[in-house]
N, C-alpha and C positions, 0 to 999 in steps of 0.2 A: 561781607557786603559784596564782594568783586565774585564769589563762587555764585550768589544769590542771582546777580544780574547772569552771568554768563551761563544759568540753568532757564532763567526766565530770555533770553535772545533764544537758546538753541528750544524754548519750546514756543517759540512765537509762532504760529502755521502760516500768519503773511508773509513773512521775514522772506523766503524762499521768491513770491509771487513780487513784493517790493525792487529786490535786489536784479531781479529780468525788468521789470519795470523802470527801473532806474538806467540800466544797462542800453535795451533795445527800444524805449519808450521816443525818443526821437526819432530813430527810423522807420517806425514804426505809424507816426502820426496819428496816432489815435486808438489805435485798436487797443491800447488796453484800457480804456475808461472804465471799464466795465469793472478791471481789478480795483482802481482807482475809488470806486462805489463804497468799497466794502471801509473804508477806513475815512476818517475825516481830525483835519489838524486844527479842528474850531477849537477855540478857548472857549471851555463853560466854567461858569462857577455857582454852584447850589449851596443855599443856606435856607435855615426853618427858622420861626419863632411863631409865637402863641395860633396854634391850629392851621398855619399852611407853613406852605415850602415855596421859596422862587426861585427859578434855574435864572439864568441869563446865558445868552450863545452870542459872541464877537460873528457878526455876518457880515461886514464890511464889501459894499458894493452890489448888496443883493437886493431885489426890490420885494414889497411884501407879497404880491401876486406869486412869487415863486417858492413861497415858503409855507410848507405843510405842516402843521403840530396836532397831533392825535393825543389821546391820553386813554390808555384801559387800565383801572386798578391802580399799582402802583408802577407802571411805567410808562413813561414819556418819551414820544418818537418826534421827529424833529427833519424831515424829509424835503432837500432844497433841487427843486425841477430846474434843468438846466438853461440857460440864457442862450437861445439863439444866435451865431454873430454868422454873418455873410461873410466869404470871403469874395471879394472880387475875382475874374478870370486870371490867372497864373499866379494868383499867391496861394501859398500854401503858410499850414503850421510849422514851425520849427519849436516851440512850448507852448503846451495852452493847459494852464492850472484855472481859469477864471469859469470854465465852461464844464467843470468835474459837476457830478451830482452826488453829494454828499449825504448820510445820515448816520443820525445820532440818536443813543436810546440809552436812556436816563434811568435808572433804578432810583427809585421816591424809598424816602424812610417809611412812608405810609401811604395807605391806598388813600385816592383823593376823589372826591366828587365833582366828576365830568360839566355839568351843568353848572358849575362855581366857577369854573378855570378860565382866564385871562390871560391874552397874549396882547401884546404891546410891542411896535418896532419901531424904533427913533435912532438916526445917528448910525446905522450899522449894528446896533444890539436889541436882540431880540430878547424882551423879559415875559419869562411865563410865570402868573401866582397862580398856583394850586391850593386849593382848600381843602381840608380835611373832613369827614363830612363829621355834623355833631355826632352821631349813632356813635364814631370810633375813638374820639377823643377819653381821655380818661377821666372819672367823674368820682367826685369825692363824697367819703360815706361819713357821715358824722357818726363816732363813738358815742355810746349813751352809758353812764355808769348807771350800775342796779340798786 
């Protein structure tokens, strides 16, 4: 377990972009949001039962205007456009995590039909139902003895 992780950090390719990020991201004020893009610390959690799939994404504090959900196939993108905040003359950032623009792309057990899919946002959680379309669902062949 412990060799497993320490193959899976040294092949992380953020790990490197993270660790300057964490380092110079204060004095920095901003300019690295951009690396900040690539990664997202939402809790999702996906489960299936009879012919769809529901993801759910914890979005706490986001309003629905800024929230994109696409679906091609079997994956699901989930793209949050950043909140504007003003700062008044002589203030600056010293952290600002609320204003990151995050995304998140979901691999489906199965492809889903686009024209079925619901998204729903209450409370800070975002629930997406996907359907599955009938053509792919599996269909049962009734045996005939001779």
């Amino acid at each position: 377990m412990l060799l497993t992780n320490r193959i899976a950090t040294n092949l992380d390719p953020w790990r490197v972009m993270r660790a300057i990020e964490d380092h110079w991201g204060p004095q920095l004020n901003g300019w690295l949001d951009s690396a900040a893009q690539v990664r997202s610390n939402t809790a999702v959690r996906m489960w299936t039962r009879e012919g769809e799939a529901v993801v759910e994404f914890d979005l706490p504090g986001v309003r629905p205007d800024q929230i994109d959900v696409s679906v091609h196939k079997d994956l699901l993108s989930v793209e949050l456009s950043p909140q504007e905040e003003m700062l008044t003359e002589g203030e600056r950032y010293h952290l600002r995590e609320r204003n990151m623009v995050a995304r998140q792309q979901i691999q489906l057990p199965f492809a889903v039909d686009p024209q079925r899919t619901d998204a729903e946002y209450q409370h800070g959680v975002l629930r997406v139902t996907l359907h599955q379309p009938e053509s792919h669902r599996p269909a049962r062949i009734a045996v005939k003895g001779l």
